[in-house]
N, C-alpha and C positions, 0 to 999 in steps of 0.2 A: 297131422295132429292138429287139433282146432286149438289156437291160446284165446282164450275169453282172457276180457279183455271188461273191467268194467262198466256199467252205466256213470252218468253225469251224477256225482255228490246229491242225493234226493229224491233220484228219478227210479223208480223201478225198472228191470230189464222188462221190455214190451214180451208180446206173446206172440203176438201172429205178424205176417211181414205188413199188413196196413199199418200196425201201429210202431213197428221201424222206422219208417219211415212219411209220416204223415207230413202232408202239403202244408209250407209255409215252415215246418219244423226242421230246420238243419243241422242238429246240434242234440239229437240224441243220447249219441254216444260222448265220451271223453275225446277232444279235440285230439289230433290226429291220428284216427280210426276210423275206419268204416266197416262195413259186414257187407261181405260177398259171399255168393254162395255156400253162404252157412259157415264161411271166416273172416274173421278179422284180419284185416291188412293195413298196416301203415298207408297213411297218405297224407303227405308234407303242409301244414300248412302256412298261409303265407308269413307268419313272423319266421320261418323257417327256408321257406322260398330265399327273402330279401336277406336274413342271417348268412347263410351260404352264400347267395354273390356277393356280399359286400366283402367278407372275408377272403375271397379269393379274387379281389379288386378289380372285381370287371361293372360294366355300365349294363344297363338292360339289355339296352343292344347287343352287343357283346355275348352276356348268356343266355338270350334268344338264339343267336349265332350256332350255338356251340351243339344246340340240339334242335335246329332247325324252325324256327317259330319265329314270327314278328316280335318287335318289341313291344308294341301294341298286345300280343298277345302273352307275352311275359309281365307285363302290366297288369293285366288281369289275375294270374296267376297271386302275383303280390299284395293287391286289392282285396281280392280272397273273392273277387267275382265269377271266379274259375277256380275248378280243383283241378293240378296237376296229377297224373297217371301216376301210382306208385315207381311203372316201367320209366317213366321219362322223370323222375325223380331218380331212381339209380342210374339212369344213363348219365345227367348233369354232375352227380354226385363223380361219377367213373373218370369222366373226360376231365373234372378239374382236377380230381386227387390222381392222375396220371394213371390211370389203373387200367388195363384193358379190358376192352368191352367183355363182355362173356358172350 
């Protein structure tokens, strides 16, 4: 089942997938969403990243650790210089709240 999901307050929903996603434009949609194969899927971003580890009182490092990544590269994550995988956001999500993997 597709959830739409809607545009940025002003913006018109695009039409074709050039204008989804045009170069230099990252912020189409309402921040954390994206469109994939014609669905919306959450994807974390970093006020949410850094929300989550601080809450569950680990260091960068740390929640690098916990799902296999440098800190460096959870650093990015946080930055918002990288988007984390929706998958390795429930993975992080899983291992802290004690939950097993699926």
């Amino acid at each position: 089942m597709q959830d739409e999901k809607p545009p940025v307050e002003g913006e018109a929903e695009p039409d074709s997938a050039a204008e989804q996603n045009p170069p230099g434009n990252r912020r189409r949609t309402a921040p954390g969403y994206r469109r994939k194969d014609g669905f919306w899927e959450e994807v974390p971003t970093p006020d949410m990243i850094r929300t989550a580890r601080v809450c569950a009182g680990l260091t960068q490092e740390e929640a690098g650790n916990i799902v296999h990544v440098s800190r460096k590269g959870w650093q990015k994550w946080e930055l918002g210089e990288r988007n984390m995988s929706p998958g390795m956001w429930d993975l992080f999500l899983s291992k802290i709240s004690g939950r097993p993997d699926r």
